[in-house]
C-alpha positions as CSV (number, residue, x, y, z in Angstrom):
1,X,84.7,111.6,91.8
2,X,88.1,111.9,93.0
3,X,90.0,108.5,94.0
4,X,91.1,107.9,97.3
5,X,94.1,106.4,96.5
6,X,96.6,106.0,93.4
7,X,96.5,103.6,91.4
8,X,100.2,102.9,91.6
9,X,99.7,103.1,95.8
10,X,96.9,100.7,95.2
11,X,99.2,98.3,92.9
12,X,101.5,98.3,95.8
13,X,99.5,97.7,98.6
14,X,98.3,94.6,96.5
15,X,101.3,93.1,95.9
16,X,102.1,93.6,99.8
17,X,98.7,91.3,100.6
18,X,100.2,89.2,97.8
19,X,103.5,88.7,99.7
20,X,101.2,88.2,103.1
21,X,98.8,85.8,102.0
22,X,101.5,83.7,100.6
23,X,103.4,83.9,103.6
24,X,100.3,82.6,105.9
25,X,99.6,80.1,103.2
26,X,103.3,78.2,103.1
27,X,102.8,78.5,106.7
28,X,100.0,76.7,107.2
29,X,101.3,74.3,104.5
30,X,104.2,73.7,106.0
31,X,102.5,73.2,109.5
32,X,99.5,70.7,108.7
33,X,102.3,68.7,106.9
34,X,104.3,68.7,110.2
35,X,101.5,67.7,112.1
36,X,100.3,65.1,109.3
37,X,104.1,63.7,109.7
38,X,104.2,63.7,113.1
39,X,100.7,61.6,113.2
40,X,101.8,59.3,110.6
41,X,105.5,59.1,110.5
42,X,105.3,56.0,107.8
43,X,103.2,58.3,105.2
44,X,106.3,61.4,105.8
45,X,107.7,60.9,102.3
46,X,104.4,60.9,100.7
47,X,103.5,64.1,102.7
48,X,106.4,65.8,102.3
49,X,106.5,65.0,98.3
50,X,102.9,67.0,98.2
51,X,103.7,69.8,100.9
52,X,106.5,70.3,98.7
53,X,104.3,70.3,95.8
54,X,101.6,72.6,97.0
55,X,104.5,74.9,98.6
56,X,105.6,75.3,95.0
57,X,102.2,76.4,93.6
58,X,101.9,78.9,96.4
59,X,105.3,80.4,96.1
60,X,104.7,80.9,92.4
61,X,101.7,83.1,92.5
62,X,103.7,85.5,94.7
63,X,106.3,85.1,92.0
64,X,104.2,86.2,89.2
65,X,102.8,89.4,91.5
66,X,106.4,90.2,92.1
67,X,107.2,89.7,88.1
68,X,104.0,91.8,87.4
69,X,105.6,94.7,89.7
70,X,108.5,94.8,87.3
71,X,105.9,95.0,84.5
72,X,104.4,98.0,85.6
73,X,107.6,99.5,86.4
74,X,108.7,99.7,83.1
75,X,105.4,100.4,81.3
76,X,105.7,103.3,83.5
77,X,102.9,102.5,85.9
């Protein structure tokens, strides 16, 4: 059975949703923090220390898709 698309067009395409998910994810973070803030100014450090926290986690998973890109560049992939 013949693929419909490359593998390497596949890898790609993945690391594109990678880049997209995280990007909808810090945003939604970042704006349910600003909201939480904006409800509870007195609780803004607290918030802010997490959203940070969480922002961080997020980030890195796009981090280790981009590193993984670089992986398969030079295994020849």
């Amino acid at each position: 059975m013949e693929a419909l698309l490359s593998p390497q067009a596949a890898y790609h395409i993945g690391i594109g949703v990678a880049a997209i998910g995280s990007g909808v994810g810090l945003g939604l973070a970042v704006s349910k923090a600003m909201e939480a803030m904006g409800r509870q100014p007195e609780a803004a450090a607290k918030i802010q220390t997490a959203m940070v926290i969480g922002c961080a986690f997020i980030e890195a998973l796009t981090i280790y898709a981009l590193i993984s890109n670089f992986f398969a560049a030079v295994a020849g992939f």
